[in-house]
N, C-alpha and C positions, 0 to 999 in steps of 0.2 A: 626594775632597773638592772643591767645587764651591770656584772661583776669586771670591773676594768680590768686586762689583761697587765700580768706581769713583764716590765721590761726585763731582757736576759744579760748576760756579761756575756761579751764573744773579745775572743782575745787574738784573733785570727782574720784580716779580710785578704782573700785572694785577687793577685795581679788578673786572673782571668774567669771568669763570669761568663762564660757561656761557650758550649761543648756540643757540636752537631755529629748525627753520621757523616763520614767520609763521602763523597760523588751525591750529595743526595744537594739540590738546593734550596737556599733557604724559604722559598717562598711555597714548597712542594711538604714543608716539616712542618708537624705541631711539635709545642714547645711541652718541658714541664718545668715550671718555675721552684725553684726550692728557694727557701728564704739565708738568712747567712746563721741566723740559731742553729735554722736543721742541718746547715752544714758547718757548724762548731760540736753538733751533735755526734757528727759522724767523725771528725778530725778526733775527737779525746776519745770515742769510745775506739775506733779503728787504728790509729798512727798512735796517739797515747800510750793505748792500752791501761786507759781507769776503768773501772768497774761505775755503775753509774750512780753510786750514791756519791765519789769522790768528783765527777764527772758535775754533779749535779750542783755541787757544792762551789765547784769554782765557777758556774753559771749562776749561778748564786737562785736558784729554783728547789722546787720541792724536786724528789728523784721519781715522782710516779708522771712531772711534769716532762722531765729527762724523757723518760722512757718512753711516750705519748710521741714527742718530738721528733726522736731516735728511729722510731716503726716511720711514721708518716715519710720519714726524708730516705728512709729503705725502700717504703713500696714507691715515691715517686721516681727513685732511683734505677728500682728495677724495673718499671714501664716504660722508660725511656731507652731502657738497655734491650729488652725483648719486643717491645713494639716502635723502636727505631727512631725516638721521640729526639729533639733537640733538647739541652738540657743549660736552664736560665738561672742564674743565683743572682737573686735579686729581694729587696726588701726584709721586712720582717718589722720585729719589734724588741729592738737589742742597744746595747751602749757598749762601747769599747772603753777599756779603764783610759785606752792613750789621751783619750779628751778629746781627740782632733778625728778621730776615724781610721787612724794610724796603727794601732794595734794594741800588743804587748805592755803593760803594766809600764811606766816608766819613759812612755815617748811619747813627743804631742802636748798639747795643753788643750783647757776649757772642758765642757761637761760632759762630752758624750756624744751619740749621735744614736739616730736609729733610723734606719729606711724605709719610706712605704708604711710607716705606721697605719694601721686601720685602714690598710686597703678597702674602698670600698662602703669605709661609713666616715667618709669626707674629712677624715683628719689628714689627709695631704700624701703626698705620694712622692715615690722615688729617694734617692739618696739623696743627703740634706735636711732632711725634716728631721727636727730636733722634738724629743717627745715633751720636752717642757715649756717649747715654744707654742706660740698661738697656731689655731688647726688653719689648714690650708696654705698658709706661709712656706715660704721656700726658705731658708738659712743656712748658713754655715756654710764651713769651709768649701762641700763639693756641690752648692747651689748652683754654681755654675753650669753643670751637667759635665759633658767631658771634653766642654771647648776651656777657656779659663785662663788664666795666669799664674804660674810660679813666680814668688816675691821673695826679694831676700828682705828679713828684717832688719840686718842690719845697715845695708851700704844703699838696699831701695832697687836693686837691680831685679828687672822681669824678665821672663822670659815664657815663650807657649807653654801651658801642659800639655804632658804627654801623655794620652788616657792609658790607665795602668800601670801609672809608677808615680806615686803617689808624691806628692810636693816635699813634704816634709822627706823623704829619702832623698833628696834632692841637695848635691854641695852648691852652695853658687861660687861661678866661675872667678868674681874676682875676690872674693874675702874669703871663700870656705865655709862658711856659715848655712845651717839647712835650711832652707826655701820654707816658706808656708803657701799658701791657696793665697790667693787674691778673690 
């Protein structure tokens, strides 16, 4: 029996998830998908500046797991940079402390999220899949995909999402109050 992988802490999701050559179209590119660990991996050890035991610690992983993470999300980085790849941040198998998908430590509520869990051995796919949730289930807040509704919780006002700006950043227009996912 295969040793269950560890979910990671990423305190970081980016507005923008996907980065092509210039003049090139997209249907002429191969992609390289990096997951949002390997790219929390490169945000603390590169922007940070942690050394990867510290690194390691606030992903809450062993640091030879760090380090493992760190090379793969470099060489897929640099194949895409020398062999002119399109470059996808997508998936993984991570929880955000916000509870919602939202980020940093202190924003958001509920458990967590992880994307793409088990790509591949049918535990579900895409953003939304919650690792505690049942396998193949779509849930939570970005089940939607990136069609959807912003909700205010308080006054019940909706309004479209807008892909890449995530709900909870969101004031609603008539109370002030921040928006969640519908």
């Amino acid at each position: 029996m295969v040793r269950p992988r560890k979910v990671k802490v990423v305190n970081y999701e980016p507005n923008i998830t996907y980065f092509k050559p210039r003049a090139v179209p997209l249907n002429q590119l191969k992609e390289v998908e990096i997951t949002f660990e390997e790219l929390e991996t490169l945000r603390l050890s590169n922007l940070e500046k942690l050394n990867q035991e510290d690194a390691a610690k606030k992903m809450q992983i062993h640091q030879s797991t760090f380090q493992r993470t760190l090379t793969r999300a470099k060489e897929k980085i640099t194949d895409a940079l020398i062999n002119g790849k399109a470059i996808k941040i997508h998936g993984g198998e991570y929880k955000m402390p916000g509870g919602d998908g939202t980020g940093p430590i202190g924003q958001g509520r509920g458990l967590g999220r992880g994307a793409g869990l088990g790509q591949g051995r049918g535990l579900g796919q895409g953003r939304g899949f919650r690792a505690n949730q049942g396998a193949g289930r779509m849930n939570g807040p970005l089940a939607a995909g990136p069609m959807g509704v912003c909700k205010c919780p308080k006054c019940g006002h909706e309004q479209p999402h807008i892909r890449g700006q995530p709900c909870v950043q969101i004031k609603c227009p008539k109370c002030e109050t921040l928006m969640e996912r519908e």
